[in-house]
N, C-alpha and C positions, 0 to 999 in steps of 0.2 A: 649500450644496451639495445637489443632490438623492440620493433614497434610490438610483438607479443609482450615481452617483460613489463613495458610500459604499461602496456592496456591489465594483464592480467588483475591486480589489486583493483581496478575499479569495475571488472564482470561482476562481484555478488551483488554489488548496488546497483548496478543497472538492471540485473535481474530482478531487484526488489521494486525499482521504477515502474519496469516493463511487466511485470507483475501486477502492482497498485494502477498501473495507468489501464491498464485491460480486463484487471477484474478475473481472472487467472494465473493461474504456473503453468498452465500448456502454452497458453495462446502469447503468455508474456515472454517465456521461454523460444518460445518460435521467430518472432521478432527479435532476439537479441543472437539465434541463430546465423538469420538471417542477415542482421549487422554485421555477426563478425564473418560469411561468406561473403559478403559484400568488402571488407577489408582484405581478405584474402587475394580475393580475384582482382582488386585494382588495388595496390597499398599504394602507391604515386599520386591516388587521390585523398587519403587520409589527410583531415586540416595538421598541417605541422607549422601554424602559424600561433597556435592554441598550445594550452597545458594538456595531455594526453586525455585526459578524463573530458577537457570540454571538447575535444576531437570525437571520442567515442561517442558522447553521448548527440552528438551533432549527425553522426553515422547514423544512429538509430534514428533518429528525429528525420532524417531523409528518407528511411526505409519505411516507419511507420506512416508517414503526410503520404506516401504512392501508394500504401495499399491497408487505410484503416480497416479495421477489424468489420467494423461493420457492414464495409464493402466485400469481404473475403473471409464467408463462411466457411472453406474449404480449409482456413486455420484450425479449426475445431468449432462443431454447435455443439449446439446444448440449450438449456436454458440459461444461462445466463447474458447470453448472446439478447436472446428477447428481455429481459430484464434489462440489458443495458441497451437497447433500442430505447425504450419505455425512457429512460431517466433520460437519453441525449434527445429528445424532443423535449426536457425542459433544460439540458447545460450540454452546450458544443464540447467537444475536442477540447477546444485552444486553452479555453479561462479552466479546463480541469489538467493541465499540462503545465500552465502554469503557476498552479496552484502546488503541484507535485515538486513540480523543481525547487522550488522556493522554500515551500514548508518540509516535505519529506525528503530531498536529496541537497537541501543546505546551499544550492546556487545565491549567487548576490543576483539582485534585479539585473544588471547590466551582464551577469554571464546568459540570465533566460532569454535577454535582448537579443546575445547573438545565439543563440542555440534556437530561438523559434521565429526568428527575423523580423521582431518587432523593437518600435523605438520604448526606451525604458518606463515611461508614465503609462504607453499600452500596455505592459505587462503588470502594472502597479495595479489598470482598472482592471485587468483578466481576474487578478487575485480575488481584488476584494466581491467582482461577481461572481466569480467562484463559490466564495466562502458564504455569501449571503443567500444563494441559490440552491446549494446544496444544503445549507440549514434547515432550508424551509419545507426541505423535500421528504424529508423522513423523522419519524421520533419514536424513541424504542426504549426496552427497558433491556440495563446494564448490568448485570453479575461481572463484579473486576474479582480477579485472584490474584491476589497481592500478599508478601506477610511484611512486606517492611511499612509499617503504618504513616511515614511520614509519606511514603510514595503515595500508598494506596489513596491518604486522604488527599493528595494536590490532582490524582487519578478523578477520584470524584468529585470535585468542585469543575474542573474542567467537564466532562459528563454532564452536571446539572448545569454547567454554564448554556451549555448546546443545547437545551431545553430536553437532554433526556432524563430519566430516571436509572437512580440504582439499587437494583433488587436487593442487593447483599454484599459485603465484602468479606470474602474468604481467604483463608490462613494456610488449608491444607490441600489436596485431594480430595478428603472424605468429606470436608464440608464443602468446596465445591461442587462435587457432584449434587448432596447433600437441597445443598440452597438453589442449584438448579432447578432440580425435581419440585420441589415445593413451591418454585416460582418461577416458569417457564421466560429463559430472558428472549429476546432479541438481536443481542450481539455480548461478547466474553471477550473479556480483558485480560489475557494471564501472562504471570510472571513462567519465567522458566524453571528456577530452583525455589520452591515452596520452604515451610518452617521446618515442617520436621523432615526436610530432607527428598521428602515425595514432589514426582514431576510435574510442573504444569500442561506441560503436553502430554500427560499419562490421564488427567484430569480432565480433559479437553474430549481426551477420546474417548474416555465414559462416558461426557458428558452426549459427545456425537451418534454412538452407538442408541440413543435417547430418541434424538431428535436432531434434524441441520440445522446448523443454528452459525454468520460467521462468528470468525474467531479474529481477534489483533492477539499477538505473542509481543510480549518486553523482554528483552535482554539485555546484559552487556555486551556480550560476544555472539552476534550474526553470523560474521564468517562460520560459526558451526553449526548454525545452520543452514545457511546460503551454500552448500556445494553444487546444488546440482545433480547428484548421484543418487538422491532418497526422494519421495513426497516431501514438501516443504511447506510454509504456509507462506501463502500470497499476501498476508500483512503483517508487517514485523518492523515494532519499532524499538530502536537503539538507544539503550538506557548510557548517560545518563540522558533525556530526552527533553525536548521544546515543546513549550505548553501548544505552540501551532501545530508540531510535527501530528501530535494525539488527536489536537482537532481535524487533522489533514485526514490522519489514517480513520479516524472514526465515520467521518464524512464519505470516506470511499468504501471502504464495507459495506457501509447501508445503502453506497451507492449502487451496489450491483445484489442485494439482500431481495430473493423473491417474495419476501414477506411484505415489506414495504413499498412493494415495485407499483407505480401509476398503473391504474387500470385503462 
């Protein structure tokens, strides 16, 4: 099997990484670009001493440390660029990279050891300043779109664990939308296939057409949404899901949310 075959199945998650880790789909997209031109042009450097995935993701991790985002606004500005200026004066790089691999992309401690070349208790304390850092940084109010009730409710116990609040839990479209307008949130939690059949990302985009507001999407099936080839959303978490993974992703939303952004 050549080194593409290998690497292709773990591009939609590194996308989803380098997406969550940057706080966009262009800028997260560009670096994972840039990884794989970077395998192209030298594949004799690729780690083949590693499982392919912790090769790739060690690519990226060399290409992102030489030219973070916030040194190389010629990746894309915008605002969210300053927005995440604003938040990395209170959490570096490292302990929110470490906080990603771990919670959102499933690494054990000792694979984040060698993918950001620290010894494994340094990456244990990145975590937990992580987690405690970014808790303290933002609190918002939560419309989740949920219809399976046992999710939604484990959805919002985690939500009020983080000390936010949640406006509403909705079932359909119409009362998504609905519970929006009537209670302007902060960040939206939605499922992909709603009750009576109606989209959550059709939901989403009433909702946007409104007001900006981010989004987290839950699914079973990423891969269809991770191609590549459409707009995507830059936080997407994989049902069936980890009470951290939700803490992770919620944690990075608000971490680049102009709404919540340090003055």
């Amino acid at each position: 099997m050549s080194l593409g075959q290998q690497l292709h199945p773990h591009l939609p998650f590194l996308r989803r990484y380098a997406r969550a880790l940057t706080g966009s789909q262009a800028h997260g997209d560009a670096y994972v670009r840039a990884t794989l031109e970077a395998i192209v042009a030298a594949p004799e450097e690729f780690p083949r001493e590693v499982d392919p995935r912790l090769g790739l993701y060690k690519t990226f991790h060399a290409i992102w440390s030489s030219s973070h985002l916030e040194d190389t606004p010629s990746i894309g500005g915008g605002g969210q660029e300053a927005i995440a200026q604003a938040r990395l004066a209170r959490l570096t790089p490292l302990p929110r990279q470490a906080l990603l691999l771990t919670a959102l992309e499933g690494f054990t401690v000792d694979d984040v050891s060698y993918l950001i070349s620290l010894e494994p208790d340094e990456v244990e304390g990145l975590v937990e300043e992580a987690l405690s850092e970014i808790e303290a940084q933002t609190r918002a109010k939560v419309l989740i779109i949920e219809d399976e009730p046992i999710i939604a409710m484990d959805i919002e116990t985690i939500v009020r664990d983080l000390g936010h609040e949640v406006t509403a839990i909705a079932v359909t479209r119409e009362d998504a939308v609905r519970e929006a307008m009537a209670d302007r949130p902060g960040l939206v939690l939605a499922d992909i296939q709603l009750a009576d059949d109606s989209s959550g990302i059709d939901a989403v985009k009433d909702i946007l057409t409104e007001f900006s507001v981010p989004v987290i999407f839950i699914t079973a099936f990423p891969e269809r949404l991770l191609t590549g080839e459409r707009p995507e959303p830059t936080f997407l978490i994989t049902k069936p899901f980890q009470r951290s993974t939700v803490k992770a992703a919620i944690s990075q939303a608000l971490f680049f949310d102009e709404a919540t952004a340090p003055v």
